[in-house]
C-alpha positions in Angstrom: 21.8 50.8 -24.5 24.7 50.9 -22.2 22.3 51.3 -19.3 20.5 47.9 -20.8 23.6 45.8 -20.3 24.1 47.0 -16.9 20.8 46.0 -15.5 21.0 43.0 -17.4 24.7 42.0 -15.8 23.2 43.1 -12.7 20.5 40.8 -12.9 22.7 37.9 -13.9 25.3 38.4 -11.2 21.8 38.6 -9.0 20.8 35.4 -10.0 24.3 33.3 -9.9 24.4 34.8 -6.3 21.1 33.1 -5.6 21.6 30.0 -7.5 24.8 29.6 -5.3 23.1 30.0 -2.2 20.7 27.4 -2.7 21.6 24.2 -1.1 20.7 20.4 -2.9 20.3 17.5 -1.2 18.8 14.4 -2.7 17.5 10.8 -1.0 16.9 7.2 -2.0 13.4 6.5 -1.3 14.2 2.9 -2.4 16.6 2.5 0.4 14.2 4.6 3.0 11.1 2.8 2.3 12.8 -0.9 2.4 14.0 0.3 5.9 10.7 0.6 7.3 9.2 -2.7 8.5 5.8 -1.2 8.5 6.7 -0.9 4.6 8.2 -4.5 4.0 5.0 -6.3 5.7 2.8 -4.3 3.2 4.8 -5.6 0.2 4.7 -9.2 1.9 1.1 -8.5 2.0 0.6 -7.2 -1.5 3.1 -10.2 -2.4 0.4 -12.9 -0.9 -2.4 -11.2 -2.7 -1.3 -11.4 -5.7 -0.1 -14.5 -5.7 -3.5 -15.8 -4.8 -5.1 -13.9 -7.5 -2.8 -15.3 -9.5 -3.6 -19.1 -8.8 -7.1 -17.8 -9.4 -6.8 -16.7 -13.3 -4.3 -19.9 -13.7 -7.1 -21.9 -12.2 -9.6 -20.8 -15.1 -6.8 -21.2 -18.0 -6.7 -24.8 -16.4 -10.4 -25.3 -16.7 -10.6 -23.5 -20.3 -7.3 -26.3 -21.1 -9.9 -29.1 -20.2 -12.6 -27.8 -21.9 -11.0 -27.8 -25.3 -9.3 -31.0 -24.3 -12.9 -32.3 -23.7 -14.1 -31.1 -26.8 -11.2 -32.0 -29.4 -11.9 -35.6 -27.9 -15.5 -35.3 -28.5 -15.9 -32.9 -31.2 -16.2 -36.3 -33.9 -19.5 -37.0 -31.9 -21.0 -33.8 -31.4 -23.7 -32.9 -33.7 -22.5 -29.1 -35.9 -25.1 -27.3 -33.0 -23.1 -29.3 -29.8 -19.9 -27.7 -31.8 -21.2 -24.5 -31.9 -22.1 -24.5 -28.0 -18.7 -26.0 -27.2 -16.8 -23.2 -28.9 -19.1 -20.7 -27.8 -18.6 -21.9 -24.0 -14.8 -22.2 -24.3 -14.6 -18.9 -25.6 -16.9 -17.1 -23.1 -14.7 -19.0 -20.5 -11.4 -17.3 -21.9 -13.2 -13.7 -22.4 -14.4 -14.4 -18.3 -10.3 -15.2 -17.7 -9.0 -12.0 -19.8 -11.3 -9.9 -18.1 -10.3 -11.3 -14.4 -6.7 -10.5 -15.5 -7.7 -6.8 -16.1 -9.4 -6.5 -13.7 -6.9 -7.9 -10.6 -3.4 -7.0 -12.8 -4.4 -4.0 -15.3 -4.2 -0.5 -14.7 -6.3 1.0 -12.7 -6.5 -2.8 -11.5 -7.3 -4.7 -8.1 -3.4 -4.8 -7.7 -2.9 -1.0 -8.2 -5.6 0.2 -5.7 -4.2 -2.1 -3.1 -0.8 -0.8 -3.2 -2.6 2.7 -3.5 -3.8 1.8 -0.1 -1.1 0.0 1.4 1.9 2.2 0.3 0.6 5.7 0.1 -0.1 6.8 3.7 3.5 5.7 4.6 4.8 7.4 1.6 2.9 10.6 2.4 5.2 10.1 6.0 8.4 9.8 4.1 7.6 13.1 1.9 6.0 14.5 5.3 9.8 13.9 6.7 12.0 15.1 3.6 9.8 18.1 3.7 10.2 19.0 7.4 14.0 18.6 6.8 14.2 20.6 3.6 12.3 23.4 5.2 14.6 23.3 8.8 18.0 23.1 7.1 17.1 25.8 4.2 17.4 23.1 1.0 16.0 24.6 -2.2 15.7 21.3 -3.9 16.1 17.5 -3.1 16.5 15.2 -5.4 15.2 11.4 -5.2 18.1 8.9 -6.7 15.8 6.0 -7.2 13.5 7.2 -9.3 14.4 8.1 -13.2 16.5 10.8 -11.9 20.5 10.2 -13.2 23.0 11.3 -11.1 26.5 11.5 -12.2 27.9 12.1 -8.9 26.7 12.4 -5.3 28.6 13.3 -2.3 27.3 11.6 0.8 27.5 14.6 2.7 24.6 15.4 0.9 22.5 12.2 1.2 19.5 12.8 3.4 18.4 9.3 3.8 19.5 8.7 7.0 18.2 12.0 8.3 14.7 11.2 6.6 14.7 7.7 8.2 15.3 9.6 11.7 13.5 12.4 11.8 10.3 9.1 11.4 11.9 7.4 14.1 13.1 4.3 12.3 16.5 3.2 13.6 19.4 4.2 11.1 21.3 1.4 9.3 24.6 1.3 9.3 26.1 -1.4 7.1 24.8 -2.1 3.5 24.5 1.5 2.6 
């Protein structure tokens, strides 16, 4: 039993050892990624798209708006059948508009596979970059602070940002940080 406890403080002083050798860093790929022009055109980009997809579904809510105008104004001189057609029309026209939504703004959307291929290769080079400097300065773990992850404190010393941003080759920023 007494031989028990002394592998098992053994193996706890072992561990505190080697969780006190580890060194943490952590970055803010928010602040890397808005320093990369090549990053900021492709969010202009996506910005433009969208936008124009936009004005596309608002352009069908505008023609399903002057259908049912149309038809309220009409409806007392339709005959029960015209009604029926009408309706029928306005409401494939709004099923064709929900459907155009989905498919450019829902998940898995036209929206989400453009920014898939805009974003990800020069997110691959950011990770590329923190992983070359984790591996050359021994860090055991970095942390991203602009994701979910909550941070109490952070010592700058420790911020990798910069480093990430140079080992790229993106000039470093110097105010605003």
């Amino acid at each position: 039993m007494i031989m028990k406890r002394v592998v098992l403080s053994f193996v706890i002083i072992a561990f505190s050892v080697a969780a006190q050798a580890q060194r943490f860093g952590y970055v803010d790929t928010d602040y890397i990624l808005e320093s990369i022009p090549e990053y900021q055109q492709k969010q202009n980009e996506l910005n433009e798209i969208s936008v124009q997809w936009q004005q596309e579904i608002e352009a069908i809510y505008t023609e399903i708006d002057r259908m049912y105008k149309d038809y309220q104004a009409e409806q007392i001189l339709l005959t029960d059948d015209m009604k029926r057609k009408r309706e029928e029309q306005i409401i494939e026209k709004e099923k064709e508009a929900k459907e155009k939504q989905k498919q450019r703004f829902g998940y898995q959307g036209d929206l989400f596979q453009k920014r898939q291929e805009f974003t990800k290769p020069i997110q691959d080079k950011v990770y590329a970059a923190i992983k070359e400097i984790a591996d050359a300065r021994g860090y055991a773990v970095i942390f991203d602070k602009a994701g979910t992850l909550t941070m109490l404190y952070t010592s700058a010393k420790y911020d990798l940002s910069e480093d990430v941003l140079d080992e790229m080759g993106y000039s470093v920023k110097t105010e605003g940080k």
